[in-house]
mmCIF file of the protein (N, C-alpha, C, O) and its ligand, coordinates in Angstrom:
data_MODEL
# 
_entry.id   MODEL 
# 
loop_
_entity.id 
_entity.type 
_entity.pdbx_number_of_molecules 
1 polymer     1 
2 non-polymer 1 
# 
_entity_poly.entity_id                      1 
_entity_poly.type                           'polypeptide(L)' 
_entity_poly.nstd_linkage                   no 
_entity_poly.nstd_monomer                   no 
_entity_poly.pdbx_seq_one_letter_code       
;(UNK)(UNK)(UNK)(UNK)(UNK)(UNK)(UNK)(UNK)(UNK)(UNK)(UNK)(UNK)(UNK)(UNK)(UNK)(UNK)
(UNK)(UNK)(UNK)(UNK)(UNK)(UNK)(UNK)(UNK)(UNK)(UNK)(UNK)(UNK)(UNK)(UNK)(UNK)(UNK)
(UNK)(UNK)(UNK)(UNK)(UNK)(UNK)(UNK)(UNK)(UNK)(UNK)(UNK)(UNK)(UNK)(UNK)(UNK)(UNK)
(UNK)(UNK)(UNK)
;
_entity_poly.pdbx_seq_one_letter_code_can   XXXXXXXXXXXXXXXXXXXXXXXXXXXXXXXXXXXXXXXXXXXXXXXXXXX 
_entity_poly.pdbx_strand_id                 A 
# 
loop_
_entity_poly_seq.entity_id 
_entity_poly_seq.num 
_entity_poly_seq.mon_id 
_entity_poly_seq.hetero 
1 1  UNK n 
1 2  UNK n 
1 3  UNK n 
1 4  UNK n 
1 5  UNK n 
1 6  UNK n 
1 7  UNK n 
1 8  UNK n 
1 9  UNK n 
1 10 UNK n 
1 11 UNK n 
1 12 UNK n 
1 13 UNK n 
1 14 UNK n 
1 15 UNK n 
1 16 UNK n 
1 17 UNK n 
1 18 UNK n 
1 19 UNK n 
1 20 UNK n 
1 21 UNK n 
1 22 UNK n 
1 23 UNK n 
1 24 UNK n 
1 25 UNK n 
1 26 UNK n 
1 27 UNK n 
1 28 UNK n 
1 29 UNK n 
1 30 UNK n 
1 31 UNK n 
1 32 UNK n 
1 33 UNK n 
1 34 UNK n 
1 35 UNK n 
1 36 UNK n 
1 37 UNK n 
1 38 UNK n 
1 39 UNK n 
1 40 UNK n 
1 41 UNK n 
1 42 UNK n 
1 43 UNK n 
1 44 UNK n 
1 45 UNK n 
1 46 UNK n 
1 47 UNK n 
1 48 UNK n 
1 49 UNK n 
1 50 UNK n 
1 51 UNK n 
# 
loop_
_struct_asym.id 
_struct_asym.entity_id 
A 1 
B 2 
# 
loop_
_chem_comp.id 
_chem_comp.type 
_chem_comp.mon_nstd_flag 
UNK 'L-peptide linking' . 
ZN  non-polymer         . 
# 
_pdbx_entity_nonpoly.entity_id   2 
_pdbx_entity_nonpoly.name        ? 
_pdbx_entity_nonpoly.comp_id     ZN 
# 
_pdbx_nonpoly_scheme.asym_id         B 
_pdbx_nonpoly_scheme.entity_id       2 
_pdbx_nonpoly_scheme.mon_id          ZN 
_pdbx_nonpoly_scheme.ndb_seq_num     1 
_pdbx_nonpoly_scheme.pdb_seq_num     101 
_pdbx_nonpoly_scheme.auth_seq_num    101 
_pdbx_nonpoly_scheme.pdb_mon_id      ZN 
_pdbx_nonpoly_scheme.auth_mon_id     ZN 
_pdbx_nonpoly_scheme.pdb_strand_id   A 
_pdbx_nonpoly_scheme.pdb_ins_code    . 
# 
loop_
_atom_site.group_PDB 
_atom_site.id 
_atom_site.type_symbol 
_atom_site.label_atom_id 
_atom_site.label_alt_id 
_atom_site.label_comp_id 
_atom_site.label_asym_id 
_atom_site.label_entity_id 
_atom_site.label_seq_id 
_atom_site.pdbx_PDB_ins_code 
_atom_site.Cartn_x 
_atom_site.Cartn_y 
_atom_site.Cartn_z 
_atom_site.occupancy 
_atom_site.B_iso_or_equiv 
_atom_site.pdbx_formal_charge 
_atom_site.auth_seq_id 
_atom_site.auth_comp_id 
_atom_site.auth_asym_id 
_atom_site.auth_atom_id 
_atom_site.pdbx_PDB_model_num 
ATOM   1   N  N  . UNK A 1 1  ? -56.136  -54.723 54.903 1.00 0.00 ? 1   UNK A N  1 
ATOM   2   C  CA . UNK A 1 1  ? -56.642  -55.648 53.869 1.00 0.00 ? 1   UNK A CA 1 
ATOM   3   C  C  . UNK A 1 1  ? -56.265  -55.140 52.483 1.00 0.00 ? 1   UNK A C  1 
ATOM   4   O  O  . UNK A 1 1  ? -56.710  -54.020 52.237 1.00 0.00 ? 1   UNK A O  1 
ATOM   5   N  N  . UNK A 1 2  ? -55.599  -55.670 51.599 1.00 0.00 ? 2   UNK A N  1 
ATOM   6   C  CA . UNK A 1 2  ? -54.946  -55.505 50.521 1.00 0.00 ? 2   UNK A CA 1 
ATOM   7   C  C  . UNK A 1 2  ? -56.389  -54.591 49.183 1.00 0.00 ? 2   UNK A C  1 
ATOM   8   O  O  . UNK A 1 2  ? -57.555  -54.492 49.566 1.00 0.00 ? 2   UNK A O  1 
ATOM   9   N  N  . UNK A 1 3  ? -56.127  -54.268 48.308 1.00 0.00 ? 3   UNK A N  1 
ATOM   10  C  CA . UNK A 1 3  ? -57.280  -54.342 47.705 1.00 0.00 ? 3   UNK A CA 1 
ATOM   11  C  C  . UNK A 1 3  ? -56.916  -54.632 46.556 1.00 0.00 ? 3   UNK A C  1 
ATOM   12  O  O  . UNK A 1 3  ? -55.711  -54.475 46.361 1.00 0.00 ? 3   UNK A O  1 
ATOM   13  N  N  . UNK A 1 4  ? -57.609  -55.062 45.572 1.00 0.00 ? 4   UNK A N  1 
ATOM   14  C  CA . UNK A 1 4  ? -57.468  -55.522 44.128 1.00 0.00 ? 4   UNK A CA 1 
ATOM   15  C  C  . UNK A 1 4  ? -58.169  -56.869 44.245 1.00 0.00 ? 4   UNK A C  1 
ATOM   16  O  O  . UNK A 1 4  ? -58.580  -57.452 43.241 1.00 0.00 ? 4   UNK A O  1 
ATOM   17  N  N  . UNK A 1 5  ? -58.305  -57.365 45.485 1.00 0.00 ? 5   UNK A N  1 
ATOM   18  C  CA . UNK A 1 5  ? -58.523  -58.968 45.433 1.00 0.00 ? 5   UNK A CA 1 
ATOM   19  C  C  . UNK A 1 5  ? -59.643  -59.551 44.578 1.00 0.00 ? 5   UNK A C  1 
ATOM   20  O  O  . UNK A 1 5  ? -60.078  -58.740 43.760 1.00 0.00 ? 5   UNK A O  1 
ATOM   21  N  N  . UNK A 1 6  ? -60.167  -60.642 44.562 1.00 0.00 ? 6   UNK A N  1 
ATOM   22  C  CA . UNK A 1 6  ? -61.330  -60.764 44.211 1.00 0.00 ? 6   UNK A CA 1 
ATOM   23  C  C  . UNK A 1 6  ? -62.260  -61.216 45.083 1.00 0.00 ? 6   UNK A C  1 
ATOM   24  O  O  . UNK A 1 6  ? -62.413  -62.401 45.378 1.00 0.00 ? 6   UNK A O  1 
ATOM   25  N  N  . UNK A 1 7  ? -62.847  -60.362 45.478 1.00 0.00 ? 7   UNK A N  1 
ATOM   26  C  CA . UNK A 1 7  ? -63.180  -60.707 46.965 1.00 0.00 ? 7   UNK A CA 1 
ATOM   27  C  C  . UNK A 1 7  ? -64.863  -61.359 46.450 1.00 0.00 ? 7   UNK A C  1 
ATOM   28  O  O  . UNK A 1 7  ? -65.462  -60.742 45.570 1.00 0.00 ? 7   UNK A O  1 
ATOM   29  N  N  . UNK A 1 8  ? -65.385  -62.384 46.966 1.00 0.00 ? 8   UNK A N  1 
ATOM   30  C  CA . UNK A 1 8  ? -66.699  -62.568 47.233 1.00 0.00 ? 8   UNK A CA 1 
ATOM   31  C  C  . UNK A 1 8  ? -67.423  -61.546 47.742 1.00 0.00 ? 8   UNK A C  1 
ATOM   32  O  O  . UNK A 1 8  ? -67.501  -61.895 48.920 1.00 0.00 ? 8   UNK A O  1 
ATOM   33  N  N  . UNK A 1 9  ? -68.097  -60.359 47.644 1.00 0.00 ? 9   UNK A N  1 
ATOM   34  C  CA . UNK A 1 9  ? -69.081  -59.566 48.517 1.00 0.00 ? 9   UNK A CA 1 
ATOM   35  C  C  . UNK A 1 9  ? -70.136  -59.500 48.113 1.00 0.00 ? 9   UNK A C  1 
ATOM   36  O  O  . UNK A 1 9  ? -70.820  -58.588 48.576 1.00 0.00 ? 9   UNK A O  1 
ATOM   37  N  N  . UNK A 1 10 ? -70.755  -60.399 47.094 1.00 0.00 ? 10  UNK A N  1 
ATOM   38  C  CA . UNK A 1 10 ? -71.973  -60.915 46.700 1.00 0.00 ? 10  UNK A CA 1 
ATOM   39  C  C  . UNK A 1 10 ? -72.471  -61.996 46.259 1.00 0.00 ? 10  UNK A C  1 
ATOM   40  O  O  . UNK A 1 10 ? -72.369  -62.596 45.189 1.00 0.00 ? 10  UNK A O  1 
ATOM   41  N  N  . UNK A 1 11 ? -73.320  -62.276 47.722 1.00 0.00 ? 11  UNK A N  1 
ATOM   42  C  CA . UNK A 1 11 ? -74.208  -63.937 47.289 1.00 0.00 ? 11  UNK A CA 1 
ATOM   43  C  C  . UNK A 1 11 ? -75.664  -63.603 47.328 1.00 0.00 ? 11  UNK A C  1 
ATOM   44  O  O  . UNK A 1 11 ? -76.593  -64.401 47.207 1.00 0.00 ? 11  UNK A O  1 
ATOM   45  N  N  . UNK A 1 12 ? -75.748  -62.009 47.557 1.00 0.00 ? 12  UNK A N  1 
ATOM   46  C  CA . UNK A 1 12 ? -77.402  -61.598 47.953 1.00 0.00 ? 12  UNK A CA 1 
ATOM   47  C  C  . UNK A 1 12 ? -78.166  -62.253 46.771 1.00 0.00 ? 12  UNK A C  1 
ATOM   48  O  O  . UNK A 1 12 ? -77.625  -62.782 45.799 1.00 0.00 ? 12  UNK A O  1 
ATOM   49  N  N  . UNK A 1 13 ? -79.023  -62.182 46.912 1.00 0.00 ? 13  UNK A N  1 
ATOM   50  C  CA . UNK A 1 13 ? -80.442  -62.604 46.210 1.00 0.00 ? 13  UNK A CA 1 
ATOM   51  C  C  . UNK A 1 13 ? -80.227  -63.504 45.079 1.00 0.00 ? 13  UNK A C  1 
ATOM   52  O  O  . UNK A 1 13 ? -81.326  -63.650 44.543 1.00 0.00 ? 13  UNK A O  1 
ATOM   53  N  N  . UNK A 1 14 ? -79.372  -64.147 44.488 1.00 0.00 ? 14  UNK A N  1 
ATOM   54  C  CA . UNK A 1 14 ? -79.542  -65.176 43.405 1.00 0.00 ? 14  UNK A CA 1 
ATOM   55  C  C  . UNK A 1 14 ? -80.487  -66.432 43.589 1.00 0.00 ? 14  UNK A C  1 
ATOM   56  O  O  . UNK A 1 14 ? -80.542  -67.378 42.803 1.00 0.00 ? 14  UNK A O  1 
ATOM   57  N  N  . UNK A 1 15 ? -81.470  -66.242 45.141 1.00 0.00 ? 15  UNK A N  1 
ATOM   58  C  CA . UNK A 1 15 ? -82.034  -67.421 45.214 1.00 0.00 ? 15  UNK A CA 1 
ATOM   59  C  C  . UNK A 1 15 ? -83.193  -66.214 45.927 1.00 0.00 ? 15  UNK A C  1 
ATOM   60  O  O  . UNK A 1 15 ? -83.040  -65.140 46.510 1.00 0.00 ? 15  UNK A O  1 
ATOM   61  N  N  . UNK A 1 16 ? -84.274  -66.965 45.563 1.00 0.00 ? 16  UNK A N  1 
ATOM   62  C  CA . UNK A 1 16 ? -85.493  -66.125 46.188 1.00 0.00 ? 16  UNK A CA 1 
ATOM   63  C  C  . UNK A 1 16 ? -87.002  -66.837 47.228 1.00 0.00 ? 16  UNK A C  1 
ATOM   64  O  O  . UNK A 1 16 ? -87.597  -67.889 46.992 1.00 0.00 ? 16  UNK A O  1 
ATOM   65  N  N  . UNK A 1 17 ? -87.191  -66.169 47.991 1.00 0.00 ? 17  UNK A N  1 
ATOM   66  C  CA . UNK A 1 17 ? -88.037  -67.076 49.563 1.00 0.00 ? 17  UNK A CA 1 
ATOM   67  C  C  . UNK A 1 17 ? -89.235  -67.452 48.789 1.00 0.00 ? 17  UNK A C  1 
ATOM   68  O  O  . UNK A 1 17 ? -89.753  -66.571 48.102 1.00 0.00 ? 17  UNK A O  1 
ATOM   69  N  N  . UNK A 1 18 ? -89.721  -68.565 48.800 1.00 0.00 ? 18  UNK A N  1 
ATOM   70  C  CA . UNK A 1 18 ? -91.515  -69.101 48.279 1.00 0.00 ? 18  UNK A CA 1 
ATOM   71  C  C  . UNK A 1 18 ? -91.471  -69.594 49.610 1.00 0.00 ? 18  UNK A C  1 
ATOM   72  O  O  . UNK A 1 18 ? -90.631  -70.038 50.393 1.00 0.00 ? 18  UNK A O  1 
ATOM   73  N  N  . UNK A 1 19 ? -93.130  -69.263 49.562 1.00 0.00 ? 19  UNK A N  1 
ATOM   74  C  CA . UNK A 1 19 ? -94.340  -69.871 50.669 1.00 0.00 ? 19  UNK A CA 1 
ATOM   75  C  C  . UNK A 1 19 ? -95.395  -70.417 49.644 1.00 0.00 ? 19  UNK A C  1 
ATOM   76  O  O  . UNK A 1 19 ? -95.941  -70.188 48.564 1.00 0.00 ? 19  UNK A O  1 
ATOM   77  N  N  . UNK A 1 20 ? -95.298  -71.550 51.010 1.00 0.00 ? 20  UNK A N  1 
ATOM   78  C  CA . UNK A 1 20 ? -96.099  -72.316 50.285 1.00 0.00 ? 20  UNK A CA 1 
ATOM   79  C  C  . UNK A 1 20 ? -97.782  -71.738 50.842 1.00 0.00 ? 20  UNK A C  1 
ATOM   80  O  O  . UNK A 1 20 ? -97.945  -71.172 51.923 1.00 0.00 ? 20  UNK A O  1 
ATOM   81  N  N  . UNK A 1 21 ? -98.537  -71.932 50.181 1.00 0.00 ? 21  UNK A N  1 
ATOM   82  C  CA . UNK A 1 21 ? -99.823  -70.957 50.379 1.00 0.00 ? 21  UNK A CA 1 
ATOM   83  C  C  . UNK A 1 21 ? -100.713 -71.981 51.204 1.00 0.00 ? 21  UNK A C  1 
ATOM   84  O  O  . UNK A 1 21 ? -101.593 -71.458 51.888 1.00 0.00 ? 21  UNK A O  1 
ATOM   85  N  N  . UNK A 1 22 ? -100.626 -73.146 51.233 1.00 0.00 ? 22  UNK A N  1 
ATOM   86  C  CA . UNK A 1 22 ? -101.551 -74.311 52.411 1.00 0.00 ? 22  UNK A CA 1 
ATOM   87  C  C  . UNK A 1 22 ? -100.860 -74.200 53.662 1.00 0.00 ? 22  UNK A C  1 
ATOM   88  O  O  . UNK A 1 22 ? -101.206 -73.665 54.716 1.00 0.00 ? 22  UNK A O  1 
ATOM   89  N  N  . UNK A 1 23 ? -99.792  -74.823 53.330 1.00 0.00 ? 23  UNK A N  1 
ATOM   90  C  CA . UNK A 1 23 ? -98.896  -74.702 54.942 1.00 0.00 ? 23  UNK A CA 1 
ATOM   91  C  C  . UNK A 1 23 ? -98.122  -74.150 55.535 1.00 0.00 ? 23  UNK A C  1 
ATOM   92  O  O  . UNK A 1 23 ? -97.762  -74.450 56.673 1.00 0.00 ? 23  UNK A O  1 
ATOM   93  N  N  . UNK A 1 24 ? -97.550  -72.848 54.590 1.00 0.00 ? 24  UNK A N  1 
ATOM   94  C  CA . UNK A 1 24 ? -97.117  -71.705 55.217 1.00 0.00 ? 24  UNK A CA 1 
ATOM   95  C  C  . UNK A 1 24 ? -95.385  -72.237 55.079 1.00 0.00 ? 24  UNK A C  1 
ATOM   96  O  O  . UNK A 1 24 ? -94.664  -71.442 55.682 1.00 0.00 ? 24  UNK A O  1 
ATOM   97  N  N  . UNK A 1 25 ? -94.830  -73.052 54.615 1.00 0.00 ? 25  UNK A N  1 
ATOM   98  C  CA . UNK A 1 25 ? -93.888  -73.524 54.745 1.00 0.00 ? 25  UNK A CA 1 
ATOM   99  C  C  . UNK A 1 25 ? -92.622  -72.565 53.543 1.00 0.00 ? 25  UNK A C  1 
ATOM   100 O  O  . UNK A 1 25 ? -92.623  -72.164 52.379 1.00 0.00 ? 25  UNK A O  1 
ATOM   101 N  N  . UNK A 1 26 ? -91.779  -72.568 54.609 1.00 0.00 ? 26  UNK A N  1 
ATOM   102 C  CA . UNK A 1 26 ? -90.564  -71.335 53.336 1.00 0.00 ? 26  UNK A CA 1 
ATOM   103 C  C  . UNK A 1 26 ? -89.139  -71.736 53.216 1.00 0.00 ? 26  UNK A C  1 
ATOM   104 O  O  . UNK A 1 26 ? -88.219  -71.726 54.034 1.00 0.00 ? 26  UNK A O  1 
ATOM   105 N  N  . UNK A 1 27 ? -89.226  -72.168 51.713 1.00 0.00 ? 27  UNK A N  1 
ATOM   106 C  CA . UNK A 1 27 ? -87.984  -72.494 51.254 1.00 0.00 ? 27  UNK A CA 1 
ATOM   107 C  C  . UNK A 1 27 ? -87.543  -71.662 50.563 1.00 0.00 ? 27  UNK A C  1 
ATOM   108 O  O  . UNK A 1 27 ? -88.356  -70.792 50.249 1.00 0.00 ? 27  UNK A O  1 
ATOM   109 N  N  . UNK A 1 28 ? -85.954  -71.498 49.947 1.00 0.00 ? 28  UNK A N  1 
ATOM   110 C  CA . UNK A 1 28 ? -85.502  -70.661 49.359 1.00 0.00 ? 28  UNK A CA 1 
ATOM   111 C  C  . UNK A 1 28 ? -85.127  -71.627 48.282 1.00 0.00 ? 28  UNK A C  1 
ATOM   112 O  O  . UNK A 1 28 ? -84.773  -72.799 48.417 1.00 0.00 ? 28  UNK A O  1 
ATOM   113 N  N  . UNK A 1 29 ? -85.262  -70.952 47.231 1.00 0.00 ? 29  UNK A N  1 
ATOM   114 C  CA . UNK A 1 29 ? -84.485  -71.660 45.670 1.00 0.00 ? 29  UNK A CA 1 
ATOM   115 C  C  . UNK A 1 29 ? -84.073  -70.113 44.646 1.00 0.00 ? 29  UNK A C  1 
ATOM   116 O  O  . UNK A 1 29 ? -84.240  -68.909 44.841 1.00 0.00 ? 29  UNK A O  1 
ATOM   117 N  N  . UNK A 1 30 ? -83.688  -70.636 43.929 1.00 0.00 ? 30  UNK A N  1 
ATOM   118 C  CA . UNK A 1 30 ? -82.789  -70.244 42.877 1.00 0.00 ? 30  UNK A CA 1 
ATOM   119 C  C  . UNK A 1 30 ? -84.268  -69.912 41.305 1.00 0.00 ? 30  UNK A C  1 
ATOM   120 O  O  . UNK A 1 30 ? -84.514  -69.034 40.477 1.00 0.00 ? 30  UNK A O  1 
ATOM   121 N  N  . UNK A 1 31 ? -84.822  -71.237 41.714 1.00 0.00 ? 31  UNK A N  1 
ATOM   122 C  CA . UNK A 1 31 ? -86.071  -71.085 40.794 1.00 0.00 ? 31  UNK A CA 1 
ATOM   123 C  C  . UNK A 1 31 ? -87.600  -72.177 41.491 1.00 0.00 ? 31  UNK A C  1 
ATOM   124 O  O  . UNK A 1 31 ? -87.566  -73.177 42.208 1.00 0.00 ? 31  UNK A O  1 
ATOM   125 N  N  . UNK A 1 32 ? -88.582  -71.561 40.997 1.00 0.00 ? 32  UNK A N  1 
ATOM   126 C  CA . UNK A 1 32 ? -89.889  -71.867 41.080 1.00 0.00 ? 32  UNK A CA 1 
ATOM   127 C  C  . UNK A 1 32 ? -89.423  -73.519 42.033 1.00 0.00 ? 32  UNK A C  1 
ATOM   128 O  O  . UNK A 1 32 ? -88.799  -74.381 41.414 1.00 0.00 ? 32  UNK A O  1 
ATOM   129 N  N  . UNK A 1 33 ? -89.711  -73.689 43.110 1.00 0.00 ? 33  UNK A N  1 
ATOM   130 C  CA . UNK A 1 33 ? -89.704  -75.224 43.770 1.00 0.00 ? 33  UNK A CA 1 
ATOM   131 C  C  . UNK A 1 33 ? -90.552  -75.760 43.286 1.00 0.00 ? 33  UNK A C  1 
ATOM   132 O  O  . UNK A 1 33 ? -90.337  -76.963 43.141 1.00 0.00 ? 33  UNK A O  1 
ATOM   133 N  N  . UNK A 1 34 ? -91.467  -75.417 42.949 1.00 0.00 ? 34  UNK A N  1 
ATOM   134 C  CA . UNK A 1 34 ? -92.803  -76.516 42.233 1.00 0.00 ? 34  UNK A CA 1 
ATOM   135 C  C  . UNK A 1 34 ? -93.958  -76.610 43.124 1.00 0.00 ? 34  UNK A C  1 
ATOM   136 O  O  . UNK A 1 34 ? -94.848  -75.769 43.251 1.00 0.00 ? 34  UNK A O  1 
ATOM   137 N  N  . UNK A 1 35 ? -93.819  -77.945 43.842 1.00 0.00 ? 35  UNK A N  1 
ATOM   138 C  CA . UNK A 1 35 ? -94.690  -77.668 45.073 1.00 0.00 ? 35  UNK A CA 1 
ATOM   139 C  C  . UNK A 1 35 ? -94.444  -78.527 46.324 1.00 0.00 ? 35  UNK A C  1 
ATOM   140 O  O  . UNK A 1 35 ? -93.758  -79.540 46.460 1.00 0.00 ? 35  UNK A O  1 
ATOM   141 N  N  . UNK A 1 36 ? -95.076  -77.950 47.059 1.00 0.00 ? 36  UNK A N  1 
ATOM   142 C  CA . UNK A 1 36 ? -94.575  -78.296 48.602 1.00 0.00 ? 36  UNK A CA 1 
ATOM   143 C  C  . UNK A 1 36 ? -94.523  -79.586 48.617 1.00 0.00 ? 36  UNK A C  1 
ATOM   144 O  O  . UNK A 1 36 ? -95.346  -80.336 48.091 1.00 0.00 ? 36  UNK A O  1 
ATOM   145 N  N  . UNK A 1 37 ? -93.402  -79.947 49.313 1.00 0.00 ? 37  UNK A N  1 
ATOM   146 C  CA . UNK A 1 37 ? -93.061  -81.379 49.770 1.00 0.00 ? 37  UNK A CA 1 
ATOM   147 C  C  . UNK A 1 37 ? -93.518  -81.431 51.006 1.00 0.00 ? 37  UNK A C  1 
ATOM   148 O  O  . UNK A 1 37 ? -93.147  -82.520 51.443 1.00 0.00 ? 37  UNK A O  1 
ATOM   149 N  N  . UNK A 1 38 ? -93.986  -80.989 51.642 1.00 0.00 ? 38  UNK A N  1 
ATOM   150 C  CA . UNK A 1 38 ? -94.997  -81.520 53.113 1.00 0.00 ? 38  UNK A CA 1 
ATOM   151 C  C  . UNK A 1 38 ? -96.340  -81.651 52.763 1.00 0.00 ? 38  UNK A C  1 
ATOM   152 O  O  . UNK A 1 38 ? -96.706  -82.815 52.928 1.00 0.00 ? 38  UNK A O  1 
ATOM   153 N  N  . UNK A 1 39 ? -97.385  -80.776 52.266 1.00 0.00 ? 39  UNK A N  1 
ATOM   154 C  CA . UNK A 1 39 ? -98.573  -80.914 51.611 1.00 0.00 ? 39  UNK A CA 1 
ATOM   155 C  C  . UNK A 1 39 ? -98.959  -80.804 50.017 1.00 0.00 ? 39  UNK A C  1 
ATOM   156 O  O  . UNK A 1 39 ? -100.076 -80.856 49.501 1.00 0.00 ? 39  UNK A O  1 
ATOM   157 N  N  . UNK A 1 40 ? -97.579  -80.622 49.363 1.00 0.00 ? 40  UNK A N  1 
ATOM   158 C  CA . UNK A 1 40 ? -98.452  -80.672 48.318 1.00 0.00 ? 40  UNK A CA 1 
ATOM   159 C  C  . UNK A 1 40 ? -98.641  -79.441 47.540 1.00 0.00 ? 40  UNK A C  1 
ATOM   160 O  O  . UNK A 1 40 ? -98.387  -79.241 46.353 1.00 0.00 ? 40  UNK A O  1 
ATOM   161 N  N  . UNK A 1 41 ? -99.190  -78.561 48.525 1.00 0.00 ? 41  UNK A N  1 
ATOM   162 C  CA . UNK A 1 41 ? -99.351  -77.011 47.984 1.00 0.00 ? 41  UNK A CA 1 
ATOM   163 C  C  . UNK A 1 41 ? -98.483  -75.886 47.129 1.00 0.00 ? 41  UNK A C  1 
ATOM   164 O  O  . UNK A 1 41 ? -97.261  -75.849 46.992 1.00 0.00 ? 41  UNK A O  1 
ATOM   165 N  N  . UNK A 1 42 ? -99.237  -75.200 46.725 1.00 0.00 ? 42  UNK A N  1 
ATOM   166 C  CA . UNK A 1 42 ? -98.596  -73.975 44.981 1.00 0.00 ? 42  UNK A CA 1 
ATOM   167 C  C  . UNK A 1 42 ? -97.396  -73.439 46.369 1.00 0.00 ? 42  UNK A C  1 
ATOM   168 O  O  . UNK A 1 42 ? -97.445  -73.558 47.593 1.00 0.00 ? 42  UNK A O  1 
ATOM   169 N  N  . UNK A 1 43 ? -96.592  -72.950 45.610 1.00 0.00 ? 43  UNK A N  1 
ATOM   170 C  CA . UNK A 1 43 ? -95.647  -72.271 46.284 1.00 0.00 ? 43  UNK A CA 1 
ATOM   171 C  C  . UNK A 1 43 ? -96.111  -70.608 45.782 1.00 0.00 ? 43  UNK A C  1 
ATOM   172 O  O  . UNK A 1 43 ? -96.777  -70.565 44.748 1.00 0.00 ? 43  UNK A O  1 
ATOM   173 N  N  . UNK A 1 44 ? -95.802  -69.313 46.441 1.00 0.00 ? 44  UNK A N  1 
ATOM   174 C  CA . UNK A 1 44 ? -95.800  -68.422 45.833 1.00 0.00 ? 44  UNK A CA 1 
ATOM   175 C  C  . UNK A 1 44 ? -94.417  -67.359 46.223 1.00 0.00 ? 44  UNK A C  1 
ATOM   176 O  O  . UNK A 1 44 ? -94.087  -67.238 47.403 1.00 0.00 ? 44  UNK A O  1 
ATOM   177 N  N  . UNK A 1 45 ? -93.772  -66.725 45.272 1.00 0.00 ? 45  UNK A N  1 
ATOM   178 C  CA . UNK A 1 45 ? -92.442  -66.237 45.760 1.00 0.00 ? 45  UNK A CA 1 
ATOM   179 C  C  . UNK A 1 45 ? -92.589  -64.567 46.569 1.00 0.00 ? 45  UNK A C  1 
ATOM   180 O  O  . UNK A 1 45 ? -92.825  -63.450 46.109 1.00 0.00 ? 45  UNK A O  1 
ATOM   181 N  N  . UNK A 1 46 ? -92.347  -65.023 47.815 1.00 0.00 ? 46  UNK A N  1 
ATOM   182 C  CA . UNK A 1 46 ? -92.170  -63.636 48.445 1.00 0.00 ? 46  UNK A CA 1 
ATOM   183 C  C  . UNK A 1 46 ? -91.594  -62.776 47.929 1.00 0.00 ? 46  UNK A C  1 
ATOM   184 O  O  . UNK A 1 46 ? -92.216  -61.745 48.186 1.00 0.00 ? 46  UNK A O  1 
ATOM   185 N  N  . UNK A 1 47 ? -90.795  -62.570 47.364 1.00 0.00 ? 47  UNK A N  1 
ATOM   186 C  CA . UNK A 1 47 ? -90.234  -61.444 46.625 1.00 0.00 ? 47  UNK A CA 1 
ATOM   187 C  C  . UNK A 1 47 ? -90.777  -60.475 45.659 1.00 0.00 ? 47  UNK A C  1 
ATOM   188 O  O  . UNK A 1 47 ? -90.432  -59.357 45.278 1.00 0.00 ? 47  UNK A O  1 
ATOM   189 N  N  . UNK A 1 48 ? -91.734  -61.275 45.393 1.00 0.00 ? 48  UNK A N  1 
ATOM   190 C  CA . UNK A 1 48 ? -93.142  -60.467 44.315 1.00 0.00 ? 48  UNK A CA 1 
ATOM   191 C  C  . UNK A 1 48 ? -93.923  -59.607 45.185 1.00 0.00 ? 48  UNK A C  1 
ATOM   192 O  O  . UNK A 1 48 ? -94.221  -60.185 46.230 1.00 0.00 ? 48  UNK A O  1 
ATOM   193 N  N  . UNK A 1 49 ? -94.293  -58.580 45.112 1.00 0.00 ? 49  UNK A N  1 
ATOM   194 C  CA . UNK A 1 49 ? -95.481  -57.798 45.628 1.00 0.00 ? 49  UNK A CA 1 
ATOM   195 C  C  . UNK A 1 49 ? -97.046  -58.587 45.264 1.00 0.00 ? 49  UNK A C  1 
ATOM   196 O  O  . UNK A 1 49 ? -97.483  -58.838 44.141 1.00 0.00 ? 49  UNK A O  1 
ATOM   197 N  N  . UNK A 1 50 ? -97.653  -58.850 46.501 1.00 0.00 ? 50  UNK A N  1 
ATOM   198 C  CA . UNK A 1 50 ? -98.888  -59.108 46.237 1.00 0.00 ? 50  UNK A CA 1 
ATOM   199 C  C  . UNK A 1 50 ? -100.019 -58.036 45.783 1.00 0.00 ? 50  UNK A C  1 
ATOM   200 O  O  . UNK A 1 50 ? -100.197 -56.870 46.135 1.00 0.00 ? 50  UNK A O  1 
ATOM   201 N  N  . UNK A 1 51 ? -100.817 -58.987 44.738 1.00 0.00 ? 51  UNK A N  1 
ATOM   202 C  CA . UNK A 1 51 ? -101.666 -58.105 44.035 1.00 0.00 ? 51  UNK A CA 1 
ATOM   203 C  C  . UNK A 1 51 ? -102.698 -57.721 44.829 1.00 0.00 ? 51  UNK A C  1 
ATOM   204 O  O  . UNK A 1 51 ? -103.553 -56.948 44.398 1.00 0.00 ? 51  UNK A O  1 
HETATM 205 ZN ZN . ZN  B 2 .  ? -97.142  -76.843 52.048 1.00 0.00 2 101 ZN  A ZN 1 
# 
């Protein structure tokens, strides 16, 4: 494999996992989803340490 290329070897984390806190439901976004499209409910982002 040649090197110099410009290779893609990072797509990690520019998008981050929320649960939604009623229905447990986990989407990934880029930013805050707002709130759940099945119930309704706060989203909170897994990636945060809970307090
Ligand atoms: Zn929900």
């Amino acid at each position: 494999m040649p090197e110099g290329h410009d290779v893609e070897h990072d797509t990690a984390e520019i998008s981050s996992e929320y649960e939604c806190l009623q229905c447990g439901k986990i989407v990934r976004a880029e930013t805050h989803p707002g709130e759940c499209p099945e119930c309704g409910g706060d989203f909170q982002n897994r990636a945060k340490s809970l307090e």
